[in-house]
C-alpha positions, 0 to 999 in steps of 0.5 A: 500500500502506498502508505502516504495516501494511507496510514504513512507518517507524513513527518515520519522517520523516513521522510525528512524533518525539514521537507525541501520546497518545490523550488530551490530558495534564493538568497534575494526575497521578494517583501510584501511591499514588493521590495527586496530584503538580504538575507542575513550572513548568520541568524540571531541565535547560534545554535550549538551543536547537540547530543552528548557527543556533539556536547563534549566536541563543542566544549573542547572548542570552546575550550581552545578558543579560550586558550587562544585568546578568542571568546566562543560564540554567544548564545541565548540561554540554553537547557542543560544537560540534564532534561527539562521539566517539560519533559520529565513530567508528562501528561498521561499518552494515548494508546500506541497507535491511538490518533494523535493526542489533539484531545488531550490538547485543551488540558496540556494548555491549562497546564503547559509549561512556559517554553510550550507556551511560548512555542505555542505562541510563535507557531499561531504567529507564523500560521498564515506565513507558512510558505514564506517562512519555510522558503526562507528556512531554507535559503538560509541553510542552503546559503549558509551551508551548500555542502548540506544541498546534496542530501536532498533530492535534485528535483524538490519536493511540492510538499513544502509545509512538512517543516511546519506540520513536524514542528506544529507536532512536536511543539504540541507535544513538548509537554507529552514526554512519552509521545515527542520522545517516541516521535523525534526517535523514529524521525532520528532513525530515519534520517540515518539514510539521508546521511545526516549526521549530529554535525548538520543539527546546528545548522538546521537550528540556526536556520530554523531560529533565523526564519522565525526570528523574521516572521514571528517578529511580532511575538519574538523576544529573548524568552521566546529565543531562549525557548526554541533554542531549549527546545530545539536542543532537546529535539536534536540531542533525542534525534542524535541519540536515536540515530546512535543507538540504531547504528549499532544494531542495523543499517541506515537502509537495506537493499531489496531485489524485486522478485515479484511485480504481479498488476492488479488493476491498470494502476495498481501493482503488488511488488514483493522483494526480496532484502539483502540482510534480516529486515525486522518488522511488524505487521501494521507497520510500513516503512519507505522506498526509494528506486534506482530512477529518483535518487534521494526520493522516497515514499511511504509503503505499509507492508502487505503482509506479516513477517514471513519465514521466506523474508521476502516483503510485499507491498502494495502500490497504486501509481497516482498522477504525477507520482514519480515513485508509484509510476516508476513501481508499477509501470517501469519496475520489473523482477531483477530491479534493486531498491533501496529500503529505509527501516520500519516505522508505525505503530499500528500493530495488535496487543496480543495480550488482550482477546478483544475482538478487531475491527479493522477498516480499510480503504483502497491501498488502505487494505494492505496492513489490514491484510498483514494484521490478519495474518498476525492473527492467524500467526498467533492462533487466538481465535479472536473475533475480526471485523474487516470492512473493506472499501473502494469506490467501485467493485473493480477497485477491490483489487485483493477482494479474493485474497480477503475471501479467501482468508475468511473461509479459511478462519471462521473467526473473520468476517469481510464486508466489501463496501462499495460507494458507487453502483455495487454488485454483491457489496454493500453500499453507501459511505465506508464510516457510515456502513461500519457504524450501522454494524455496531455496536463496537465498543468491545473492540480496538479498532484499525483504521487505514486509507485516506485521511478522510476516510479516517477522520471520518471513520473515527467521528463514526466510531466514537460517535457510535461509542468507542472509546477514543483510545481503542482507535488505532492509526498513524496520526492523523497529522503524518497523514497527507490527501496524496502522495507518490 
């Protein structure tokens, strides 16, 4: 399943912190009075390199600057070495795999620490200038630092708000300890197959503070620096501390062969490959592709299948207009090709501890880690009761209906549902949420929810709606979730 119109995190570890902008920044900005504005040589803020080992190098420097009669670089007030208070004393944290904490937000506000509020603050400020503070963020680090060009694609990405959702993430979250430290550790183990190292944080920092520092000037003072520096120190040391530990025990990517490339519809493919090395994952999980025809771009795909005894992965890709990844997947991939293959992310996986019983919704490519949890079950033996309504707007775009069938007579536990929106043939109709609803109710069960975010969101007000508890809901959040992707 193409996971980016799916369950994929859009700011996830195998996609950049900071998403380069369709366009490469120039050092000249046009103003809103149609003026010219210079970029400066260096932003307000230094950000001092990050991480324990980035911590001793940067006091050695200092150091030797002293000696040699040079003070080292100024900086705000910066958070020690030890954690903040802020990320000692979290609020409680939703279910693994639950929807983003948006619930909890009303409370964490009440009680926020005075960095969060701050944070806060300059992100409500910056809002309707999204687009020309991440362009300026990155004319700044390109500028600054053109070395740091080659670790992004040659053709940049349309996606030019990531940098805004992944910060809008995490500082929503810089009092929820368990989540931000989880998500800033995936992103951190990702970013190994880009090549960043602890060295590029700094830079990345600075440019950061150097774009907010121009559009959230209204609300920008020394406290407000002081903040995201402190913040930002503790994103990047998680990020660095993450990378380090997954260095240790995998590779930044694996190289996978394409054994299989079975079409399904004129549009979507199955391609299973086969990794070079032991490639550990979960079912419900997904990780990140990238082919031999766009170096350096790389998208979301859940995996089709729970871990299997031949090693071998599945993955099912629907090509979507201009996708380059998805075209190049299903209509130029063929058995013998080599990809590359990031590690696995998503948390979207079953609690064997409990025998409660599964309601799994999927729509599209969104059946694809449905299928795989399933078989989770099956590999597990508890003969719990599953629920699988599975969706597509028309009958030729249940694309793995027999597959789904097939598993059901095999297992009278399962129960399989086709939901066709438009003019069915022996499938239900109407809108997916609304017929999974009329089935209720479905307070008993832990619900999986995999498709497009629409469907999703959708999915949850039903199923809440109806009774369920929020925290029984399991997806990818909702915020690493995008309309379309390739």
């Amino acid at each position: 399943m193409d996971a980016l119109t799916t369950n994929s995190a859009e700011t996830d570890p195998n996609r950049g912190w900071f998403t380069p902008p369709e366009r490469e920044p120039e050092a000249r900005e046009e103003t809103a009075e149609g003026g010219e504005s210079e970029i400066p040589s260096r932003s307000p803020a230094a950000i001092r390199p990050v991480g324990r080992a980035a911590t001793r190098k940067q006091r050695a420097q200092d150091e030797a600057e002293e000696r040699a009669g040079r003070p080292p670089d100024t900086v705000p007030p910066a958070a020690p070495e030890s954690t903040p208070a802020y990320l000692t004393d979290p609020d409680p944290d939703p279910a693994p795999g639950a929807a983003h904490p948006s619930t909890q937000q009303a409370a964490q506000t009440s009680a926020a620490s005075p960095d969060a509020l701050l944070i806060r603050r300059t992100m409500e400020e910056i809002g309707p200038v999204a687009d020309r503070t991440t362009s300026y963020f990155y004319a700044l680090l390109f500028i600054r630092h053109p070395e740091l060009r080659e670790l992004f694609p040659a053709a940049m990405d349309a996606q030019r708000d990531r940098i805004l959702k992944a910060l809008l993430t995490a500082a929503d979250n810089i009092d929820n300890t368990e989540y931000l430290v989880e998500y800033l550790s995936n992103l951190g183990r990702g970013h190994r197959k880009y090549g960043t190292r602890p060295e590029h944080y700094p830079a990345v920092g600075e440019a950061l503070i150097g774009a907010l520092t121009r559009y959230a000037a209204a609300v920008w003072d020394p406290l407000t620096e002081a903040a995201w520096v402190r913040a930002y120190t503790v994103i990047s040391q998680v990020m660095i501390d993450a990378a380090a530990a997954d260095e240790r025990r995998a590779p930044p990517w694996w190289q996978a062969e394409i054994v299989s490339h079975e079409p399904r519809t004129p549009d979507i493919a199955v391609v299973t490959v086969r990794p070079d090395q032991p490639y550990p994952f979960l079912a419900g999980q997904y990780t990140s592709l990238e082919t031999p025809w766009w170096p350096r771009v790389w998208r979301h795909y859940s995996f089709a299948s729970a871990p299997r005894s031949d090693g071998l992965l599945s993955f099912h890709v629907k090509a979507v207009p201009a996708g380059w990844v998805s075209n190049a997947l299903v209509h130029r991939a063929r058995p013998g090709d080599v990809i590359r293959l990031g590690p696995p992310a998503g948390s979207m996986v079953i609690d064997h501890t409990t025998d409660s019983g599964l309601l799994c919704v999927g729509g599209g490519t969104g059946i694809a880690p449905i299928k795989a949890l399933v078989e989770d079950v099956v590999e597990h033996g508890r003969k719990r009761s599953v629920e699988v309504f599975y969706g597509a707007r028309h009958d030729h775009d249940l694309y793995d209906l027999d597959t789904m069938l097939r598993l059901r007579d095999e297992h009278p536990w399962l129960s399989v549902r086709p939901v066709v929106a438009d003019t069915p043939a022996g499938s239900l109709s109407g809108p997916l949420p609304d017929i999974v609803r009329q089935y209720g109710p479905w307070e008993r069960y832990d619900a999986y929810l995999s498709g497009p975010p629409g469907m999703i969101r959708s999915s949850m007000d039903a199923l809440v709606g109806g009774g369920m508890p929020s925290h029984r809901i399991r997806h990818d959040a909702l915020e690493e979730l995008v309309a379309a992707g390739d």
